[in-house]
LUMPAVO-940663 format. One record per atom (N, C-alpha, C): atom name; residue in one letter; residue number from 1; x negated, y, z negated. Coordinates in steps of 0.05 Angstrom, whole numbers, plus 5000, padded with zeros to 4 digits. Atoms other than C-alpha are relative to their C-alpha. Example, Ala and Ser with C-alpha at 12.3 -4.5 7.8 and 13.67 -1.06 7.14 Angstrom:
REM residues 2
- atome residu num east north up
- N a 1 4982 4976 5000
- CA a 1 4754 4910 4844
- C a 1 4982 5024 5000
- N s 2 5016 4976 5001
- CA s 2 4727 4979 4857
- C s 2 5015 5022 4986
***
This chain:
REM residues 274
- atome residu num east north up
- N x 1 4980 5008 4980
- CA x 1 1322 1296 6439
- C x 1 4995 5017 5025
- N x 2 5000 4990 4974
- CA x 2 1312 1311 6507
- C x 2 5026 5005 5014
- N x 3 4968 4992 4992
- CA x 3 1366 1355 6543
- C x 3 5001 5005 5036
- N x 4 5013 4991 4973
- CA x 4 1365 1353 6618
- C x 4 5024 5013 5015
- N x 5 4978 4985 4996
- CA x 5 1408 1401 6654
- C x 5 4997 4992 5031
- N x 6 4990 5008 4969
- CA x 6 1437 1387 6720
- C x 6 5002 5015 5022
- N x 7 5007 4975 4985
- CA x 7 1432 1443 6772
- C x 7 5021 4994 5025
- N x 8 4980 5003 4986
- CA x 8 1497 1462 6818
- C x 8 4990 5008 5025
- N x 9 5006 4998 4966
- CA x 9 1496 1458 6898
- C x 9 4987 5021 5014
- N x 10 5005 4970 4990
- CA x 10 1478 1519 6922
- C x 10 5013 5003 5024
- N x 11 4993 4999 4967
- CA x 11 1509 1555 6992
- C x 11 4971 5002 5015
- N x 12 5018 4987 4973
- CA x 12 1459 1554 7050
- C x 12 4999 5017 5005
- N x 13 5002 4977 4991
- CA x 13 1444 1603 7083
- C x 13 5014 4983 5033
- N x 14 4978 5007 4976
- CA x 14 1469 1555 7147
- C x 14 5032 5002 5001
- N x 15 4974 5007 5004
- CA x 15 1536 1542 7116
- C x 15 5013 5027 4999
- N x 16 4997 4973 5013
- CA x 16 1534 1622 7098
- C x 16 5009 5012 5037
- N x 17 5000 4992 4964
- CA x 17 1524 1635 7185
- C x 17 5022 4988 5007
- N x 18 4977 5012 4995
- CA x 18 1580 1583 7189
- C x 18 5020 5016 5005
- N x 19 4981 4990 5015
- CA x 19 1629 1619 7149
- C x 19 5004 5023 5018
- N x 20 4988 4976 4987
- CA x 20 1615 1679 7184
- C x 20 5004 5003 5027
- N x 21 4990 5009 4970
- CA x 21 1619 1660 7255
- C x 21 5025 4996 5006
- N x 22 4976 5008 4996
- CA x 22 1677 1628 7247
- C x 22 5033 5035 4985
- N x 23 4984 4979 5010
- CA x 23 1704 1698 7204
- C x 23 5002 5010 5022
- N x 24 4993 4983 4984
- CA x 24 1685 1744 7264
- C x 24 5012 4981 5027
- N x 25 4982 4998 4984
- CA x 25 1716 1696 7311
- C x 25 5032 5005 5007
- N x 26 4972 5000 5006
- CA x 26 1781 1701 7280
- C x 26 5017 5028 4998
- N x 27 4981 4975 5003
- CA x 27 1792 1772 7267
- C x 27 4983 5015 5031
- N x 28 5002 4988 4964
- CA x 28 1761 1784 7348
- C x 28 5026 4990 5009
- N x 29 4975 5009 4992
- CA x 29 1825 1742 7366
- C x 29 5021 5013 4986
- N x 30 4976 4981 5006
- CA x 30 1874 1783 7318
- C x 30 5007 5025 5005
- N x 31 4991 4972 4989
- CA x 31 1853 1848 7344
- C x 31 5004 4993 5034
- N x 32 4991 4995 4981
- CA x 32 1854 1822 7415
- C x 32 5030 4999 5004
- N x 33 4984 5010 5009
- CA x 33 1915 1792 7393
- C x 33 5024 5026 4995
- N x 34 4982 4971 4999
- CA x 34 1941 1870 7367
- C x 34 4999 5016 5014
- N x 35 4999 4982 4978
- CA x 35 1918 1902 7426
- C x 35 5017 4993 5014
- N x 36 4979 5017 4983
- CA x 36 1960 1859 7467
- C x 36 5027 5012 4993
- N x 37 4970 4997 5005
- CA x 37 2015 1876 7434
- C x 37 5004 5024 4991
- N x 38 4996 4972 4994
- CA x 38 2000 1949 7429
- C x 38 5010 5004 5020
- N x 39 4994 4989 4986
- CA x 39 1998 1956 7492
- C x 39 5023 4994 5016
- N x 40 4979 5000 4980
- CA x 40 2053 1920 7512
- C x 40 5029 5013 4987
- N x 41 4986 4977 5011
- CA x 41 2091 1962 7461
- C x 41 5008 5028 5011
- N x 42 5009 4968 4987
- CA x 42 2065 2032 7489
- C x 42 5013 4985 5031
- N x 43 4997 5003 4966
- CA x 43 2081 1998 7571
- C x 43 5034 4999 4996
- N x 44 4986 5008 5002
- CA x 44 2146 1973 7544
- C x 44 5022 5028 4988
- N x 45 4991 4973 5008
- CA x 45 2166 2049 7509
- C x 45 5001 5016 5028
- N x 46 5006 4976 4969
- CA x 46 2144 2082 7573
- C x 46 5016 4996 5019
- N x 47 4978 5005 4975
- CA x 47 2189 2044 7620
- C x 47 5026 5008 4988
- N x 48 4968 4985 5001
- CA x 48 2251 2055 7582
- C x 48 5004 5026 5000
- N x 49 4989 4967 5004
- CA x 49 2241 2126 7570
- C x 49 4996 5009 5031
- N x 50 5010 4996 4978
- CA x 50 2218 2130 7644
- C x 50 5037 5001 5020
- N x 51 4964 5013 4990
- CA x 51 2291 2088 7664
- C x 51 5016 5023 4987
- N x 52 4985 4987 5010
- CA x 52 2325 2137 7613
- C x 52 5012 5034 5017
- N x 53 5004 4981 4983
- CA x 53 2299 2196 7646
- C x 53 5011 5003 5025
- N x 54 4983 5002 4975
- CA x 54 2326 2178 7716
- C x 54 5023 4990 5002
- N x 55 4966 5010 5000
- CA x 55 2389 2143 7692
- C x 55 5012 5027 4999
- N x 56 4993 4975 5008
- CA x 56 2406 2216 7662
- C x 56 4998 5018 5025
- N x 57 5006 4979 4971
- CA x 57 2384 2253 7728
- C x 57 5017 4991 5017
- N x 58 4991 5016 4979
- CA x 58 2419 2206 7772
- C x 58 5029 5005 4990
- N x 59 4977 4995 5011
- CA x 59 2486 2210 7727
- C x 59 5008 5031 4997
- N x 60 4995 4973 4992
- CA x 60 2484 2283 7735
- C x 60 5007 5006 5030
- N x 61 5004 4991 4968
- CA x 61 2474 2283 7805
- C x 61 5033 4996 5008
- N x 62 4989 5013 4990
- CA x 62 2529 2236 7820
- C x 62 5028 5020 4990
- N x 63 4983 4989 4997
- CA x 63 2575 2276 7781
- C x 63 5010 5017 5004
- N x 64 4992 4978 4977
- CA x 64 2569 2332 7815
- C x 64 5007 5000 5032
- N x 65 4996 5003 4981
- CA x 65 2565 2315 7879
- C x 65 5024 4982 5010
- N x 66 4976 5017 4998
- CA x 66 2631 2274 7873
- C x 66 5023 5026 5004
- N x 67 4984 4981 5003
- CA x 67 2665 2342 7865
- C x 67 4997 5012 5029
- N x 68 5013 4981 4973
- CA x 68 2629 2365 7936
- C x 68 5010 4996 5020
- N x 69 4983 5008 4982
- CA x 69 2651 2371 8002
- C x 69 4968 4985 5020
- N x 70 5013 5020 4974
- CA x 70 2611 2327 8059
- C x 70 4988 5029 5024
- N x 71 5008 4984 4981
- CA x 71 2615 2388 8106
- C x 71 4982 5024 4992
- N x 72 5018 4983 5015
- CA x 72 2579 2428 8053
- C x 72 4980 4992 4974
- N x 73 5021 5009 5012
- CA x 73 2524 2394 8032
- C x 73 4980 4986 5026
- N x 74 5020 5002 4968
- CA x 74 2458 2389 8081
- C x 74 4967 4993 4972
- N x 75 5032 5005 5021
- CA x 75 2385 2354 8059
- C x 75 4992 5026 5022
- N x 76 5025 4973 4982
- CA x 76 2328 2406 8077
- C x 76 4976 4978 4993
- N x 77 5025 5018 5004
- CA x 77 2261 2373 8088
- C x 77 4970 5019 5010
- N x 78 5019 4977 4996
- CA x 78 2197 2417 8079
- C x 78 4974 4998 4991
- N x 79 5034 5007 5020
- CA x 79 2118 2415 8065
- C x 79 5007 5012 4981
- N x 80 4999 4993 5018
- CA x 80 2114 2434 7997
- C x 80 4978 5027 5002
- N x 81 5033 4988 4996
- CA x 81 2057 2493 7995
- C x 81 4986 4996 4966
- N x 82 5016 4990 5029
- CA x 82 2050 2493 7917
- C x 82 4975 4963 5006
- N x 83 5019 5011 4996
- CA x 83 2015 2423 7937
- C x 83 4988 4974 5033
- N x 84 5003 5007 4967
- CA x 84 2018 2405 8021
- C x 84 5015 4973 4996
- N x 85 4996 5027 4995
- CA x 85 2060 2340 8005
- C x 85 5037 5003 5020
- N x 86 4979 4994 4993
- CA x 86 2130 2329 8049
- C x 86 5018 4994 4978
- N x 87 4978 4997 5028
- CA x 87 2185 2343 7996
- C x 87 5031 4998 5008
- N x 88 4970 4996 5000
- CA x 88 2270 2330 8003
- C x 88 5013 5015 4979
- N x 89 4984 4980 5023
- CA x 89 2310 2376 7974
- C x 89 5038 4998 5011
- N x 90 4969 5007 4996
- CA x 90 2391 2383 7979
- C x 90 5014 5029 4990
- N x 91 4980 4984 5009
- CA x 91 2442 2442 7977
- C x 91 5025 4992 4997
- N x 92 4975 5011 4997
- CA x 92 2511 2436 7967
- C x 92 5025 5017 4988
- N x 93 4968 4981 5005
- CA x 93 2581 2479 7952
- C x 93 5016 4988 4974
- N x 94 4988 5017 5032
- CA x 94 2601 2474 7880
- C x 94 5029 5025 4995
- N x 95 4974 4985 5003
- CA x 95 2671 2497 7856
- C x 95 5001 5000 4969
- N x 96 5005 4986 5026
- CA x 96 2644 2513 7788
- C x 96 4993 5024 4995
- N x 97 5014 4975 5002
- CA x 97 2630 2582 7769
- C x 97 4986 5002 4981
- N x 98 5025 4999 5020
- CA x 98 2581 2609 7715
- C x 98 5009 5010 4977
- N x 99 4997 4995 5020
- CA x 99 2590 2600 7648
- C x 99 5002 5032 4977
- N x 100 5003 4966 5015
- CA x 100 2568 2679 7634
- C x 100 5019 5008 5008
- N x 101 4975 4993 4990
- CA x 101 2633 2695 7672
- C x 101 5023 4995 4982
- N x 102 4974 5005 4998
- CA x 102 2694 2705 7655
- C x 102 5020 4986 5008
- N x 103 4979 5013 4976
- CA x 103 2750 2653 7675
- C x 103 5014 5012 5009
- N x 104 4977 4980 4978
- CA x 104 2792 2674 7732
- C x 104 5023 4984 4979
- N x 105 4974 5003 5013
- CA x 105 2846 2642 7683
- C x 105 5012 5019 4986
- N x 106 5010 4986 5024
- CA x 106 2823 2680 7628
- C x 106 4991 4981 4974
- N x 107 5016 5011 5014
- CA x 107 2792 2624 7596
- C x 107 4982 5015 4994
- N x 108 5018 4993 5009
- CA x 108 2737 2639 7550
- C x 108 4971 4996 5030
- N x 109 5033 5006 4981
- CA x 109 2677 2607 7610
- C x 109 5024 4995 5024
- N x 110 4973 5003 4977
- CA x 110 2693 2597 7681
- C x 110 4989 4972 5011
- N x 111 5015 5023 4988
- CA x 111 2653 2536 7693
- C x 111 5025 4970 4999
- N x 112 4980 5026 4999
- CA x 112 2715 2490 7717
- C x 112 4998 5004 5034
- N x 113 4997 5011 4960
- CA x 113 2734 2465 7791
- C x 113 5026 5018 4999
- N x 114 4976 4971 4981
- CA x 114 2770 2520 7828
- C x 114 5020 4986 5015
- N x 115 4985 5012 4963
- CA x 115 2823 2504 7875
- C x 115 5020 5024 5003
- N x 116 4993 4983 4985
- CA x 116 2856 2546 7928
- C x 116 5035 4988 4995
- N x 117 4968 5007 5002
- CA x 117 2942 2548 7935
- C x 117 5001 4982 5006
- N x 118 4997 5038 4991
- CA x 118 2928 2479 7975
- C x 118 4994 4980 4983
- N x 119 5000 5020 5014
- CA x 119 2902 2447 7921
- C x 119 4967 4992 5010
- N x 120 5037 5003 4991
- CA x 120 2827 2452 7961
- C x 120 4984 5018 4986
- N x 121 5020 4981 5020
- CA x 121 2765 2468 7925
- C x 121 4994 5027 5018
- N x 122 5005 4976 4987
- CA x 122 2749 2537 7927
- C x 122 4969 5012 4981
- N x 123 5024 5002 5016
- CA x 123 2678 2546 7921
- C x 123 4984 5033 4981
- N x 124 5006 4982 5022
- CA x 124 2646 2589 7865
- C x 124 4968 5002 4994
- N x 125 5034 5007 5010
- CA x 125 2563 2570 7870
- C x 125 4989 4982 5019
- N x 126 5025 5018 4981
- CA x 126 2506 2541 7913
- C x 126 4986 4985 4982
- N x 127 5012 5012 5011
- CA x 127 2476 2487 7882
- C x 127 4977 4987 5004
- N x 128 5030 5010 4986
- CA x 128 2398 2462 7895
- C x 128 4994 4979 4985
- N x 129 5020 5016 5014
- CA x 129 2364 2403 7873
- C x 129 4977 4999 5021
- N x 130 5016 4993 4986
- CA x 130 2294 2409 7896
- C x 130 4979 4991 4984
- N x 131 5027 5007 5017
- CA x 131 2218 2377 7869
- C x 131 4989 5028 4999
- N x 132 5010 4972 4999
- CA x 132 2178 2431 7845
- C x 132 4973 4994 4968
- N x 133 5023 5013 5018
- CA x 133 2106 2418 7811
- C x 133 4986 5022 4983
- N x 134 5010 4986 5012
- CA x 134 2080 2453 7753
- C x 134 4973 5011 4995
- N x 135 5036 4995 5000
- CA x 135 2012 2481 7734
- C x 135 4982 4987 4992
- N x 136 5017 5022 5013
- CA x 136 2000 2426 7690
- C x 136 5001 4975 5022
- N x 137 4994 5018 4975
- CA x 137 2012 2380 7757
- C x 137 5020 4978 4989
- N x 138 4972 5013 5003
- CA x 138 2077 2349 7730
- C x 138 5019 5013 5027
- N x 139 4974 4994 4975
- CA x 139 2128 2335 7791
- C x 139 5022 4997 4986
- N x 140 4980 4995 5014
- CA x 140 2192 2355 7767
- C x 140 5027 4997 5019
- N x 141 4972 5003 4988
- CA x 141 2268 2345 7796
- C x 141 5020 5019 4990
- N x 142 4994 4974 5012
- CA x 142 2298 2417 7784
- C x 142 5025 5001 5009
- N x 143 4971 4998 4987
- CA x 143 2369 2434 7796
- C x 143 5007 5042 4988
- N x 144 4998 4965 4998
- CA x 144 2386 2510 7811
- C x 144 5030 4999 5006
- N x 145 4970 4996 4995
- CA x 145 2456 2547 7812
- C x 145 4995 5030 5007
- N x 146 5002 4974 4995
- CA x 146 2464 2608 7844
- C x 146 5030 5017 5003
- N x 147 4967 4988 4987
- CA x 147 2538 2648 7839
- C x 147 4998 5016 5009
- N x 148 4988 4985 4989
- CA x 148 2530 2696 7878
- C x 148 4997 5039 4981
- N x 149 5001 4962 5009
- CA x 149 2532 2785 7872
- C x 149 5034 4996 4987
- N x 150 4981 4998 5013
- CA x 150 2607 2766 7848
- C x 150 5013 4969 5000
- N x 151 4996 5026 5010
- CA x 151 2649 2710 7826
- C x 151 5019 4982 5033
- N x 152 4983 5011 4967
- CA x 152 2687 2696 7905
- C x 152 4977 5013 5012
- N x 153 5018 4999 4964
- CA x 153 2624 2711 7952
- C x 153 4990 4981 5008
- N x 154 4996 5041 4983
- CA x 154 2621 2628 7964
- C x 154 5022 4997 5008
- N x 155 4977 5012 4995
- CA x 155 2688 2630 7971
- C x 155 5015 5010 5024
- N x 156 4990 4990 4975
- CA x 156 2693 2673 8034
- C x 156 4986 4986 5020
- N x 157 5011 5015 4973
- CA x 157 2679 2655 8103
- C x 157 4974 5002 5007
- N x 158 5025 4999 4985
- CA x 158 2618 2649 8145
- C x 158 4973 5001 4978
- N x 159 5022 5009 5019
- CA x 159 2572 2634 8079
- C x 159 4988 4980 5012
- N x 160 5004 5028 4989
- CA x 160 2572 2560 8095
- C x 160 4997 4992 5024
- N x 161 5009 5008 5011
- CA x 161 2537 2519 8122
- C x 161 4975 5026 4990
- N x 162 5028 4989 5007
- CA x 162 2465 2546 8092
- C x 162 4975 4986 5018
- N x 163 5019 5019 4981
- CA x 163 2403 2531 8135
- C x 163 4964 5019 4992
- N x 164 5026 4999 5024
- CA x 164 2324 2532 8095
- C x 164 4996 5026 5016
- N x 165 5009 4986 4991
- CA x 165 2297 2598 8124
- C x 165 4978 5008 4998
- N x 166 5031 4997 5012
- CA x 166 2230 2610 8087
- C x 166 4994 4990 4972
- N x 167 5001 5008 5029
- CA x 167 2200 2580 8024
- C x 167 4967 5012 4995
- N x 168 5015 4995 5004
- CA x 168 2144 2601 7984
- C x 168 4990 4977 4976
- N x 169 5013 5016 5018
- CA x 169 2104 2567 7921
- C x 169 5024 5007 4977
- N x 170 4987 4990 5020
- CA x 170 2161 2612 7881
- C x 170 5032 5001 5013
- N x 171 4966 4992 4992
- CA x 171 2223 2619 7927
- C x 171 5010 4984 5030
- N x 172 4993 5008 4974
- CA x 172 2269 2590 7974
- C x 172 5014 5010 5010
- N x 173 4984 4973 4990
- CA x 173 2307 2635 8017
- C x 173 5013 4981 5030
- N x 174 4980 5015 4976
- CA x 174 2368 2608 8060
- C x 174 5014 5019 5007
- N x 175 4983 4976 4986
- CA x 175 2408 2645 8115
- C x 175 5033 4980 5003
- N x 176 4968 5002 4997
- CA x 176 2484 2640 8113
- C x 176 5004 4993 5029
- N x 177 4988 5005 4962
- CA x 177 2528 2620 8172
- C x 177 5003 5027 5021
- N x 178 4991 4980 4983
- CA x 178 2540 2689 8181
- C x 178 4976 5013 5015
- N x 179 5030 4979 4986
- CA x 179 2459 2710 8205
- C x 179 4981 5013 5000
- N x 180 5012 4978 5012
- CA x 180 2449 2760 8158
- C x 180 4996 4993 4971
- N x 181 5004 5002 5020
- CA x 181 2460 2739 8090
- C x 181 4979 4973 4988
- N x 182 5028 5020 5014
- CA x 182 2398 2703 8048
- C x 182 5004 5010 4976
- N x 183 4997 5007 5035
- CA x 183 2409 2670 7984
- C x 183 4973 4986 4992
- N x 184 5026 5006 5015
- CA x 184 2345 2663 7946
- C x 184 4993 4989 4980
- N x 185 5014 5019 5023
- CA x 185 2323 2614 7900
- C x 185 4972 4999 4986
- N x 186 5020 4998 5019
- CA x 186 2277 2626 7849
- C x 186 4995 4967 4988
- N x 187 5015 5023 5007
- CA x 187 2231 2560 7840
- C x 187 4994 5003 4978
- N x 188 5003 4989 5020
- CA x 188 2208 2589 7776
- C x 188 5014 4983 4977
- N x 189 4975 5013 5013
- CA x 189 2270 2574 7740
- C x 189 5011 4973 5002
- N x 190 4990 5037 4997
- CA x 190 2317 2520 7749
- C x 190 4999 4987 4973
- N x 191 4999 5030 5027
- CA x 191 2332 2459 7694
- C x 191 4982 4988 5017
- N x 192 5018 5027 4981
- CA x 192 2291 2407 7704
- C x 192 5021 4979 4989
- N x 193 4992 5029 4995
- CA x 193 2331 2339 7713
- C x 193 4982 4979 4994
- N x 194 5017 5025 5003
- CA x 194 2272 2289 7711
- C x 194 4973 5004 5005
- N x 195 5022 5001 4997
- CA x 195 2204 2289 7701
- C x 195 4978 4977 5014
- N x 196 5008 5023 4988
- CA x 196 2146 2246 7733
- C x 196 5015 4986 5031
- N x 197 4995 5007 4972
- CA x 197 2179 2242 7807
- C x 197 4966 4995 5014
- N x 198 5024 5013 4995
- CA x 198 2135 2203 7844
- C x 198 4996 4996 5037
- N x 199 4993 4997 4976
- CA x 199 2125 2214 7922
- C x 199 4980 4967 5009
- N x 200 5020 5030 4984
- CA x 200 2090 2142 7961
- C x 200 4986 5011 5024
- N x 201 5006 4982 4984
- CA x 201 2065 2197 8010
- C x 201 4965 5006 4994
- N x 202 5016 4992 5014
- CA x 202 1993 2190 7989
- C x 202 4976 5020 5019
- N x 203 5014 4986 4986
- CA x 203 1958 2225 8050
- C x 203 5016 5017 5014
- N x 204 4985 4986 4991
- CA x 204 2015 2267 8067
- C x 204 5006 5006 5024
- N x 205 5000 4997 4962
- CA x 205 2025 2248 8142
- C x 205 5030 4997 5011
- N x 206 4964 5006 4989
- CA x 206 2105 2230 8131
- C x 206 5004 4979 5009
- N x 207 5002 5028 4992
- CA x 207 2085 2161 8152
- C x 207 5001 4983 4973
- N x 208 4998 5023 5024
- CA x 208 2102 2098 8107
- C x 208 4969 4979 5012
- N x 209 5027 5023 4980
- CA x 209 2020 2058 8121
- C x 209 5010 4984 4980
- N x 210 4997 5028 5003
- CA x 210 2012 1996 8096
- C x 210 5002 4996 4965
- N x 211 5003 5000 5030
- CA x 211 1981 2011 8027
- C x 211 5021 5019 4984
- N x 212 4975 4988 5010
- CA x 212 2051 2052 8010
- C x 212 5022 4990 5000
- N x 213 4974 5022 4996
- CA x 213 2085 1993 8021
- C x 213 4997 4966 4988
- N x 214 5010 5031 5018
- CA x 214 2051 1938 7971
- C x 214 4999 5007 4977
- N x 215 4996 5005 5035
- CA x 215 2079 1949 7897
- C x 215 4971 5013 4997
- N x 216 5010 4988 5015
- CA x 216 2019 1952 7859
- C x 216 4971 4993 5007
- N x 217 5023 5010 4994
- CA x 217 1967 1921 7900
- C x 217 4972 5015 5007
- N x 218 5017 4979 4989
- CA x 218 1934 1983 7926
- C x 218 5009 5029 4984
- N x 219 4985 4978 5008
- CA x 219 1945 2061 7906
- C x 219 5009 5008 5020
- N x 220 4984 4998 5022
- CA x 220 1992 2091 7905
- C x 220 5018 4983 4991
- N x 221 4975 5019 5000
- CA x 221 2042 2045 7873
- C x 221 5026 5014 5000
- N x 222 4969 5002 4983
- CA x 222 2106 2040 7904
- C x 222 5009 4980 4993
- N x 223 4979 5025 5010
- CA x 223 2171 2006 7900
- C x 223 5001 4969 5024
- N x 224 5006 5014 4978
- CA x 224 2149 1969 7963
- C x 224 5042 4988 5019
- N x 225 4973 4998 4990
- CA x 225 2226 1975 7989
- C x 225 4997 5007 5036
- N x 226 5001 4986 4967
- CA x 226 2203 1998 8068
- C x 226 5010 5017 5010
- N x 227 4996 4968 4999
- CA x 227 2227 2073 8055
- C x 227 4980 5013 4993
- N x 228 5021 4981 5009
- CA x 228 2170 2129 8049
- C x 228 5017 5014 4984
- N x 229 4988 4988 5017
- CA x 229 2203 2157 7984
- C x 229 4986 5031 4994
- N x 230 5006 4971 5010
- CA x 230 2183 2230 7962
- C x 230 5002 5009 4976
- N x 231 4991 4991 5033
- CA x 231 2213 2226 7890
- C x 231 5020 4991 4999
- N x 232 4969 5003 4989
- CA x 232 2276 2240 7911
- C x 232 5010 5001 5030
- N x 233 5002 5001 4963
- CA x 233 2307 2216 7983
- C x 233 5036 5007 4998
- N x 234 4962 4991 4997
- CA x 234 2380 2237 8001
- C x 234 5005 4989 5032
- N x 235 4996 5008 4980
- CA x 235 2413 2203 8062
- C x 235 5028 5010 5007
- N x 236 4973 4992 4989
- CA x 236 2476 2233 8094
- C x 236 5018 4988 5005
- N x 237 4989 5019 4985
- CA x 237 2531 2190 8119
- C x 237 5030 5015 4999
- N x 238 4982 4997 4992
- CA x 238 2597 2194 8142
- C x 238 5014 5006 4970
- N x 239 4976 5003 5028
- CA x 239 2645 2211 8074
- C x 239 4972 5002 4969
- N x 240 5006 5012 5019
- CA x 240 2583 2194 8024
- C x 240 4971 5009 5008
- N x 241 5038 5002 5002
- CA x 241 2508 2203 8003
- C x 241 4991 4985 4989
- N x 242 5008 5025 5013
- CA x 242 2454 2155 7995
- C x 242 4980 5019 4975
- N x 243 5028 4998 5013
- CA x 243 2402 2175 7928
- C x 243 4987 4982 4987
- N x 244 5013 5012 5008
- CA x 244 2342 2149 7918
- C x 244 4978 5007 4981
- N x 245 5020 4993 5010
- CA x 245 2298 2164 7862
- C x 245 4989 4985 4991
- N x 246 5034 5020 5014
- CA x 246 2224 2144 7842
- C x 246 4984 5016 4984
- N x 247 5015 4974 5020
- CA x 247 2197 2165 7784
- C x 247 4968 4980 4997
- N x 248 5028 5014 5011
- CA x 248 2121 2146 7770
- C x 248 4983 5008 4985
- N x 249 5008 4996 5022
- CA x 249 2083 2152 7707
- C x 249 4971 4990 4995
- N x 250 5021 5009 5003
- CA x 250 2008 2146 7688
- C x 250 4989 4995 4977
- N x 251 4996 5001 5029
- CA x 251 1991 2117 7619
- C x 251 4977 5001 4991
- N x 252 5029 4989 5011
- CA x 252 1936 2152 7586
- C x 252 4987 4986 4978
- N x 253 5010 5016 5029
- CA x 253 1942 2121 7517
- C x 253 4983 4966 5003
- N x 254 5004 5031 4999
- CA x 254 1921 2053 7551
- C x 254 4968 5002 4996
- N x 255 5036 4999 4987
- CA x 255 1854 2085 7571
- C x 255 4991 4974 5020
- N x 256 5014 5018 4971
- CA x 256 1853 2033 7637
- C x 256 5008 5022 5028
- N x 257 4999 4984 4972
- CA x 257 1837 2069 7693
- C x 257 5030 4996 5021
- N x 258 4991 4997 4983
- CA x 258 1892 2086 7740
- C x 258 5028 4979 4998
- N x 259 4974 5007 5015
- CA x 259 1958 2049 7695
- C x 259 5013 5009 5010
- N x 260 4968 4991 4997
- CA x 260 2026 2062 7721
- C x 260 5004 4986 4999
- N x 261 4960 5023 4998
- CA x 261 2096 2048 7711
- C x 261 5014 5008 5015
- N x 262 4990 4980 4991
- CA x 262 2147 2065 7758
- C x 262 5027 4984 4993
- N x 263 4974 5020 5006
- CA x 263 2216 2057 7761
- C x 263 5021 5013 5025
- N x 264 4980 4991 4975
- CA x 264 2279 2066 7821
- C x 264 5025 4993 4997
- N x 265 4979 4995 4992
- CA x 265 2344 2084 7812
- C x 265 5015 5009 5033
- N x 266 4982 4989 4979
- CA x 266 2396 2085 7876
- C x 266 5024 4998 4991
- N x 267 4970 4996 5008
- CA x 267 2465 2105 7879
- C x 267 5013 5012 5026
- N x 268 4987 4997 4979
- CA x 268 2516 2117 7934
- C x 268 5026 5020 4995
- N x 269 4974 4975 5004
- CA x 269 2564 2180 7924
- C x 269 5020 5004 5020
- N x 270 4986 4993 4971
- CA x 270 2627 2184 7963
- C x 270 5015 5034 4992
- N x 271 4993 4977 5001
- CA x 271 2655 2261 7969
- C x 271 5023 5004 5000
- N x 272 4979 4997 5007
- CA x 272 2716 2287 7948
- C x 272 5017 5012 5016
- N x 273 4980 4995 4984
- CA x 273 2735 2314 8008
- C x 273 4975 5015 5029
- N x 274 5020 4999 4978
- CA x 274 2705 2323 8082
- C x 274 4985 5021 5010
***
């Protein structure tokens, strides 16, 4: 008896190139597919912590300077030397004293709002917010307090106003109303408030050109608003201050050349008394 055996299909080697063509097109589309949505993960982390960062700076500001008087609070506007860019800064007359103190009550701290027999603040500390760039070239939004050789030498006369007198890479040194006295601020120190301040100042001439005023079309990016911002901008007005902060961020993890995010908080503070 004859047995004849039947012999099964075989794969090609075409059908084999098929298979795999069609494999690597599929998992090229799921990783572009997870990159995509890496990165809009990582863009999408960076802006809120970016927003966080200046919500928090901005909600500090505001509630200090709600406590302040109008007649004692002055912007200063100054080259920077630690890197030649024009920088805003802000003093202002705080009626908190310093926690290492003693309360004039005899509270345990003294850090509350003073007031005089009228019921007017009676000030207890100079307060600075001021940019100030580190070694690692992070621009920073620093806030300084200075009370003073005792707990009333803001609270006497001819202190106020304050007017910039000299600054260095480390110090800012302001002369009193009275001529003689210079209160000195150590740059050094300070809190920092917000990281990533972002100036639109990219040739440092104090002019707003063209390409500091188109979002993201050109460098640097800007909020394209038709203010030359600095980081932080402070506007004076009758009763009230305008702030404007711009923070801007460069995202390394993307690895695309020259990525930012930025982001701009404003806020309008009215003063608690003239």
């Amino acid at each position: 008896m004859r047995i004849i055996l039947k012999s099964k299909k075989a794969i090609t080697l075409i059908e084999i190139l098929i298979v795999s063509g069609i494999s690597v097109f599929i998992i090229v589309a799921l990783m572009a597919l997870l990159t995509s949505s890496r990165n809009t993960w990582i863009i999408s982390g960076a802006q809120a912590d970016l927003y966080i960062n200046a919500r928090k700076a901005m909600t500090e500001m505001f509630n200090e300077l709600v406590e302040a008087s109008s007649g004692n609070t002055e912007i200063f506007t100054f080259i920077d030397p630690i890197n030649g860019q024009y920088t805003q800064g802000l003093w202002f007359a705080s009626a908190r004293g310093s926690n290492a103190d003693m309360g004039e009550d005899g509270s345990p701290l003294n850090n509350y709002v003073h007031l005089d027999v009228n019921n007017f603040v009676s000030w207890r500390s100079v307060v600075v917010y001021c940019p100030y760039t580190t070694a690692f070239g992070v621009n920073q939004l620093r806030r300084y307090a200075d009370y003073g050789p005792n707990i009333t030498f803001y609270s006497q006369p001819n202190i106020f106003p304050l007017t910039l007198l000299s600054l260095t890479t480390t110090t800012l040194n302001f002369l009193a109303a009275d001529g003689s006295t210079v209160v000195s601020i150590n740059r050094t120190t300070g809190r920092v408030m917000a990281n990533h301040i972002g100036t639109e100042d990219s040739n440092n001439n104090n002019v707003l050109d063209v390409n500091e005023n188109d979002g993201t079309l050109n460098d640097p990016v800007d909020n394209q608003d038709g203010i030359l911002n600095y980081g932080v901008n402070f506007t004076k007005n009758v009763g009230n201050i305008d702030i404007v902060l711009f923070l801007r961020k460069k995202l390394d993890r993307l690895n695309r050349q020259g990525m930012e995010i930025s982001t701009t908080l404003r806020n309008k503070v009215k003063f608690r008394q003239p």
